[in-house]
C-alpha positions, 0 to 999 in steps of 0.5 A: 498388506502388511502393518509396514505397508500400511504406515509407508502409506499413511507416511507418504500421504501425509507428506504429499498433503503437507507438500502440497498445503505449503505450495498453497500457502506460498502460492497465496502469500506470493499472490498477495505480496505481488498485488500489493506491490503492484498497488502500492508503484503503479499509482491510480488518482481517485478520479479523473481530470473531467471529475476532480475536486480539488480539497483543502487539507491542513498538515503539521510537519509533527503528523505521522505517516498514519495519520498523513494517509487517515486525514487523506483518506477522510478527505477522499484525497485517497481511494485506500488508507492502508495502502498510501500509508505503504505508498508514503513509506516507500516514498522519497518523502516520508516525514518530510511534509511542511506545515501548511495548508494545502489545495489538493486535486483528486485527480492528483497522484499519491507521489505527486500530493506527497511532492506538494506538500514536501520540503523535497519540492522546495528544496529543488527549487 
């Protein structure tokens, strides 16, 4: 075999090997990006209605998006903090909570806990 050859060789194989590393990395993020969208509009409670507790929490209209989901993560109120935190930006009501304190069910929805403590839920009234 001849030098040329060789390198043809080498050059094809190193295409194939980067080819095939970025059809891994799509297939890894895509993976990634679908599970968190499903996670994120396909809504789960903590618990169930034969187990909820229900847990008072204080909000000021002031709080952040991240502290919403820290302060509702400590409570139990959410199973994961990260992901209520995208659930409240995907949200009809991110930054719309009202000041007050609120009685929360862990069997409550994200989206249902949001509308409670939103001025969107006063507003259609």
């Amino acid at each position: 075999m001849s030098n040329k050859n060789i390198r043809l060789i080498i050059a094809v194989s190193v295409n194939v090997i980067v080819i095939l590393i970025g059809v891994l990395i799509i297939y890894k993020v895509g993976t990634y990006a679908y599970t968190l969208g499903n996670n994120i509009f396909n809504e789960v409670a903590v618990d169930d209605s034969s187990n909820a507790r229900s847990v008072e929490v204080t909000i000021t209209s002031s709080m952040s998006a991240k502290q919403l989901a820290n302060l509702f993560y400590e409570k139990g109120l959410v199973a994961k903090e990260k992901l209520f935190y995208y659930q409240i930006i995907a949200s009809d009501y991110n930054g719309d909570w009202l000041d007050g304190t609120y009685t929360l069910t862990t069997d409550m929805l994200p989206t249902e806990m949001l509308e409670t403590i939103s001025t969107a839920s006063t507003s259609s009234n």
